[in-house]
Backbone as JSON, one array per atom type, in Angstrom:
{
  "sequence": "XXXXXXXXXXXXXXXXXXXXXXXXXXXXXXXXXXXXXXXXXXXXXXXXXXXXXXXXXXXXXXXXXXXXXXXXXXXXXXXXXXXXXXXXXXXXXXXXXXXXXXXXXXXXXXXXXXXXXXXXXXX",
  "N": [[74.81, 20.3, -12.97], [76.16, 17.89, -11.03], [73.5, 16.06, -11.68], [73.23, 16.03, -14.68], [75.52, 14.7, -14.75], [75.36, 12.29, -13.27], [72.86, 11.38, -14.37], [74.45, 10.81, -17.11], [75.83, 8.82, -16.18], [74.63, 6.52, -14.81], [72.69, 5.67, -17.16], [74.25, 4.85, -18.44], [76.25, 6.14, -20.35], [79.11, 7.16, -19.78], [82.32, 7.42, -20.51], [82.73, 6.03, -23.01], [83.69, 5.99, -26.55], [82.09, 9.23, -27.81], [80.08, 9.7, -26.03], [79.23, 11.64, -23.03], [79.5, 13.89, -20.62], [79.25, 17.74, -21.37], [79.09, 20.79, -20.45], [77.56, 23.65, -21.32], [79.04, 26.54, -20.37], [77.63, 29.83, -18.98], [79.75, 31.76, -18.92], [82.58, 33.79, -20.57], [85.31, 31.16, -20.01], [84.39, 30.74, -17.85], [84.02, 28.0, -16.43], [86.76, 26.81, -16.33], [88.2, 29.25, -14.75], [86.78, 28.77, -12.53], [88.07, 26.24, -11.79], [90.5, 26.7, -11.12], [90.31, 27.92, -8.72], [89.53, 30.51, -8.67], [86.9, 31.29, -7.55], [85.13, 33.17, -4.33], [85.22, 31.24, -2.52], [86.96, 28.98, -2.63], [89.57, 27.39, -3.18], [92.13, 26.17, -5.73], [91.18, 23.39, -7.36], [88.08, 23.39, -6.25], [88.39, 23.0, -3.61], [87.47, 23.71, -0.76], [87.38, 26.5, 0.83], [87.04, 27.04, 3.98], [87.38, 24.68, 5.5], [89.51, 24.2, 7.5], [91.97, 22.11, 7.06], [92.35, 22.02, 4.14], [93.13, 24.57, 4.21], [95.28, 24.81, 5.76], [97.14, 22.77, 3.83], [97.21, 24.35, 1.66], [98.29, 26.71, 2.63], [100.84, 25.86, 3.53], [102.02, 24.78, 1.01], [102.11, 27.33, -0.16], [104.13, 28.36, 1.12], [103.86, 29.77, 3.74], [103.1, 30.39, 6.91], [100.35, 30.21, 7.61], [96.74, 30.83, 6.55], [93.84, 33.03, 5.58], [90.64, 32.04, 7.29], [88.05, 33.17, 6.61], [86.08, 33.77, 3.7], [85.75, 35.53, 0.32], [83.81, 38.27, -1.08], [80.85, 37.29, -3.54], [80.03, 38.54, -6.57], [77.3, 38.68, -6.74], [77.1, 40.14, -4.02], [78.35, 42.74, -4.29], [77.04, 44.8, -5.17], [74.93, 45.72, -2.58], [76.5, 46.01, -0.66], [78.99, 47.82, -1.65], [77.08, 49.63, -1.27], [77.01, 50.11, 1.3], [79.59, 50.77, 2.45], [81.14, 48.31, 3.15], [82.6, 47.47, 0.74], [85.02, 48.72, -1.09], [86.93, 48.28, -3.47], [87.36, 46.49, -6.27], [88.6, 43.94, -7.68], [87.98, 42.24, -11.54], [87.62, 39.54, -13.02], [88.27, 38.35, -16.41], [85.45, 38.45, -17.28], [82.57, 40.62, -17.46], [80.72, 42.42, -15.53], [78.49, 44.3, -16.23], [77.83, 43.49, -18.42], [76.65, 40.99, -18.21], [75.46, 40.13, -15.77], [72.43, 39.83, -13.72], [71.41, 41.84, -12.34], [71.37, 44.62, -13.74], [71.28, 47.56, -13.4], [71.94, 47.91, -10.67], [74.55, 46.61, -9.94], [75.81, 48.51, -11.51], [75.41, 51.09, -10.22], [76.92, 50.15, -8.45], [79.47, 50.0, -9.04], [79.82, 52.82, -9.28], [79.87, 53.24, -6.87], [82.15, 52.81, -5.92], [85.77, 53.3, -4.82], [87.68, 52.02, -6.35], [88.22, 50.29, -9.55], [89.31, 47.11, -11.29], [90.11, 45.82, -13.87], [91.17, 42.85, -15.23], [91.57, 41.7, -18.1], [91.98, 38.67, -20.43], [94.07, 37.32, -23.25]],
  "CA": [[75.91, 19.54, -13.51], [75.8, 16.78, -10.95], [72.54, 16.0, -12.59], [73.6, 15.59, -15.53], [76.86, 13.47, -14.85], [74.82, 11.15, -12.94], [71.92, 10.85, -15.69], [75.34, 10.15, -18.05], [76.38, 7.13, -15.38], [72.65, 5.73, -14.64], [72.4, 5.55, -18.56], [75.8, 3.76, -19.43], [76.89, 6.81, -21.21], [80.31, 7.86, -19.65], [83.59, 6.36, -20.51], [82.82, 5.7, -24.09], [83.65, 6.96, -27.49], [81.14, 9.84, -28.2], [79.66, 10.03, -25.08], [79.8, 12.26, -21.85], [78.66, 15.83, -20.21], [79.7, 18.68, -21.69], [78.3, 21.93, -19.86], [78.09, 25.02, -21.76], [78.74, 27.93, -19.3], [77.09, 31.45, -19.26], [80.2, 33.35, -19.6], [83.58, 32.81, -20.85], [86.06, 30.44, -19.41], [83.91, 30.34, -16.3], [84.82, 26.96, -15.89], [88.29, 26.69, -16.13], [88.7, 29.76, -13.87], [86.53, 28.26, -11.41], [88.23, 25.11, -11.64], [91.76, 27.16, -11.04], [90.06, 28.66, -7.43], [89.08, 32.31, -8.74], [85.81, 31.35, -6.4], [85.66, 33.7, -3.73], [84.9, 30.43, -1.24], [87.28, 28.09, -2.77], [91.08, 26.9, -4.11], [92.03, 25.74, -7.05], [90.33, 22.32, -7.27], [87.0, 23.4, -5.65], [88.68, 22.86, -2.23], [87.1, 24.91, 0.39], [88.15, 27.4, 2.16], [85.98, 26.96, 4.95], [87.62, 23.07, 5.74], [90.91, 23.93, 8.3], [93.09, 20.81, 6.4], [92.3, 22.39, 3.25], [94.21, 25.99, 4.5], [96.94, 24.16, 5.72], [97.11, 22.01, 2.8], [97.24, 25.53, 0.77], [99.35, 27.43, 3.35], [102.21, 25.31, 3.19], [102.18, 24.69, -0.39], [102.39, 28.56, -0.42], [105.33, 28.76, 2.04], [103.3, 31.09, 4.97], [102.41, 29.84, 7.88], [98.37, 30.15, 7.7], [96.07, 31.19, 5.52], [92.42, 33.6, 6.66], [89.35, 31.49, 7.0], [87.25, 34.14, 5.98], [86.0, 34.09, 2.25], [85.91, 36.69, -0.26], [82.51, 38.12, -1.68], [80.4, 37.0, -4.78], [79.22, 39.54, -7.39], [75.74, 39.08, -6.49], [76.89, 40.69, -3.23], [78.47, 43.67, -4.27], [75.77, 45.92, -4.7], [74.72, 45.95, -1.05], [78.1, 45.7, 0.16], [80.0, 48.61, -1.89], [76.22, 50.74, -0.96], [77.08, 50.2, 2.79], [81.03, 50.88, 2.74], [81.75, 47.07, 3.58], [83.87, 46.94, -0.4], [85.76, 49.7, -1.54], [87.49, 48.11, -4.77], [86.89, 45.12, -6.45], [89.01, 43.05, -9.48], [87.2, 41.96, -12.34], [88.87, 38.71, -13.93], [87.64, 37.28, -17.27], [84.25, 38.82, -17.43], [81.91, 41.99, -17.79], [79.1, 42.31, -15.18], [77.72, 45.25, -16.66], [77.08, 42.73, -19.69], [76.23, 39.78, -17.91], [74.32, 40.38, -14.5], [70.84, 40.08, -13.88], [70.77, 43.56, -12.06], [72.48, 45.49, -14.74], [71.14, 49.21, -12.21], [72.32, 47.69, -9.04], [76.11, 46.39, -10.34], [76.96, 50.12, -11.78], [75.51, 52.19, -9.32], [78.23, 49.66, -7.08], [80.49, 50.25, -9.53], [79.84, 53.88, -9.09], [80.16, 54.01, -5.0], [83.99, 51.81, -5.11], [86.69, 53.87, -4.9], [89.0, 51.69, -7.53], [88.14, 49.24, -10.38], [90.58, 46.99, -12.37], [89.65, 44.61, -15.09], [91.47, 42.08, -16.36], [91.13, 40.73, -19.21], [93.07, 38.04, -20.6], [93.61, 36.39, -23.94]],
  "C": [[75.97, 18.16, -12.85], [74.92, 15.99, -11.42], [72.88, 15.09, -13.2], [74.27, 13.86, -15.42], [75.92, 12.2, -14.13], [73.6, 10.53, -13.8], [72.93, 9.92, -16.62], [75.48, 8.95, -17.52], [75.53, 5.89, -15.29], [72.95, 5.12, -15.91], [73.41, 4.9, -19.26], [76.51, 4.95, -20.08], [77.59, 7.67, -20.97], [81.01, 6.77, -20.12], [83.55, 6.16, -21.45], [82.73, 6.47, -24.93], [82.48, 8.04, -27.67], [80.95, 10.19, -27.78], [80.05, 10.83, -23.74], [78.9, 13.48, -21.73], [79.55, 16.53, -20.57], [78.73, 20.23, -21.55], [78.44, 22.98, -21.1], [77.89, 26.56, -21.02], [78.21, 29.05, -19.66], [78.11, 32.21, -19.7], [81.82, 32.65, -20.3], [84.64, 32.49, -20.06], [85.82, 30.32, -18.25], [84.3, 28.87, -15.69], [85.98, 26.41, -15.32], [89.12, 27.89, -14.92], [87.93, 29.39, -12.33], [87.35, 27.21, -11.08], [89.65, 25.35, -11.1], [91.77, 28.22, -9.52], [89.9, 30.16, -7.59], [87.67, 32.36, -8.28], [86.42, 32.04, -5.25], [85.31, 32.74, -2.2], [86.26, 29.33, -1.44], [88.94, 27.86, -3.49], [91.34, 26.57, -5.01], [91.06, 23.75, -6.57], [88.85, 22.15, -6.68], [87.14, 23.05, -4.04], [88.15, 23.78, -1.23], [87.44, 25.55, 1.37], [87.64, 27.11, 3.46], [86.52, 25.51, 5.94], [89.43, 23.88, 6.08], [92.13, 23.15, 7.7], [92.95, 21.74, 5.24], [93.21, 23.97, 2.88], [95.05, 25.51, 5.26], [97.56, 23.84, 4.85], [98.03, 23.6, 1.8], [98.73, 26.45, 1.84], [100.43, 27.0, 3.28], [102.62, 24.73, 1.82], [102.53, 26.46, -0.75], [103.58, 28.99, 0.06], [104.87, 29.59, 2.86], [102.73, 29.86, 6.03], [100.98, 29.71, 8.06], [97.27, 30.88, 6.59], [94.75, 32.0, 6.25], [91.0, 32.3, 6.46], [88.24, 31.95, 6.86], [87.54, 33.62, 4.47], [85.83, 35.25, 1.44], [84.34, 36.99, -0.77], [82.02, 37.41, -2.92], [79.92, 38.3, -5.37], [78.14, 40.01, -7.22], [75.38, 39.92, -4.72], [77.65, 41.78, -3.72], [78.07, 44.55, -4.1], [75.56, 46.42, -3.55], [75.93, 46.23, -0.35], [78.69, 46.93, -0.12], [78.65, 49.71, -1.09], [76.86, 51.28, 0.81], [78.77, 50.69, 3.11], [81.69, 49.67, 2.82], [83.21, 47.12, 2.27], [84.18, 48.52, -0.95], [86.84, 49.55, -3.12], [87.11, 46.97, -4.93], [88.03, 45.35, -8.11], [88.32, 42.38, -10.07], [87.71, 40.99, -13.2], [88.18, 38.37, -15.31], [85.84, 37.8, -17.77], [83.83, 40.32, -17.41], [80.7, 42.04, -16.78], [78.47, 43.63, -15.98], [77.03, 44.51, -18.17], [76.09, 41.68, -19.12], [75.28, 39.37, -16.82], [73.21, 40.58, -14.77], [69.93, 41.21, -13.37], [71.74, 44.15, -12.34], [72.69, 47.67, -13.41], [72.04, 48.99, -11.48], [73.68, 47.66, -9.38], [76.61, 47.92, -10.87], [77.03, 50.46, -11.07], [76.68, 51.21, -8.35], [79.45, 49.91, -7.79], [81.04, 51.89, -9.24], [80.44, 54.35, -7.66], [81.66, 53.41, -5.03], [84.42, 53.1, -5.71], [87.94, 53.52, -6.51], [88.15, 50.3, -7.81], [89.01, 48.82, -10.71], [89.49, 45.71, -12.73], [90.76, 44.1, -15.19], [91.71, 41.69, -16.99], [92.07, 40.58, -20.24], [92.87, 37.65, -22.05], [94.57, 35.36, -24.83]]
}
C-alpha cells in the first residue's frame, strides 16, 4: 500500500478528480476494522501499542489509569498457541478463517483444542 500511494505521488496522480489508490482487501471490511484498532498490536488509528505515549494517550481517553503493554495474538499464531495451552478462547470479528486462511488443517484443529469460540458477525 505504501507502494502504491507513493507511485500515485511520484506520478502526479493524487489530489485530483479521478485519481488515487484504492486497495482492494482480501476479506471483508478488513480495512475499516483495522483502521478502527481491531489489530491485535494496535488502536484505532494504527497507533501502537508498543509506544508508552500512545497507552497513555488511550488510557486516559478511556478513564483508567494504564493500559497493558503487552499485545494480543494474530491468527497466524493461533495454531501453535491454542496446541500448547498458551490460548484457550478466541473472538472472531468480521471474518471466517476456516474460509480464508492459508492453513485451513492447522486453524480447525486450533479451533478444535480452545475451550470457547464466539463469532461475530456484523451487518
Amino acid at each position: 500500500m505504501r507502494s502504491l500511494t507513493s507511485l500515485a505521488i511520484l506520478t502526479g496522480n493524487l489530489g485530483k478528480p479521478s485519481v488515487g489508490v484504492n486497495p482492494v482487501r482480501g476479506q471483508n471490511n478488513v480495512q475499516g476494522a483495522c483502521d478502527m484498532g481491531a489489530l491485535p498490536d494496535t488502536y484505532p488509528g494504527y497507533q501502537y501499542v508498543k509506544f508508552p505515549e500512545n497507552r497513555e494517550k488511550f488510557a486516559k481517553a478511556r478513564g483508567v489509569e494504564s493500559l497493558p503493554a503487552h499485545t494480543g495474538y494474530r491468527i497466524s499464531e493461533l495454531p501453535h498457541r491454542a496446541a500448547h495451552g498458551e490460548v484457550r478462547a478466541a473472538y472472531i470479528m468480521g471474518e471466517d478463517p476456516l474460509q480464508t486462511d492459508a492453513e485451513l488443517s492447522a486453524v480447525r484443529k486450533a479451533f478444535d483444542d480452545l475451550e470457547l469460540v464466539i463469532v461475530g458477525t456484523f451487518s
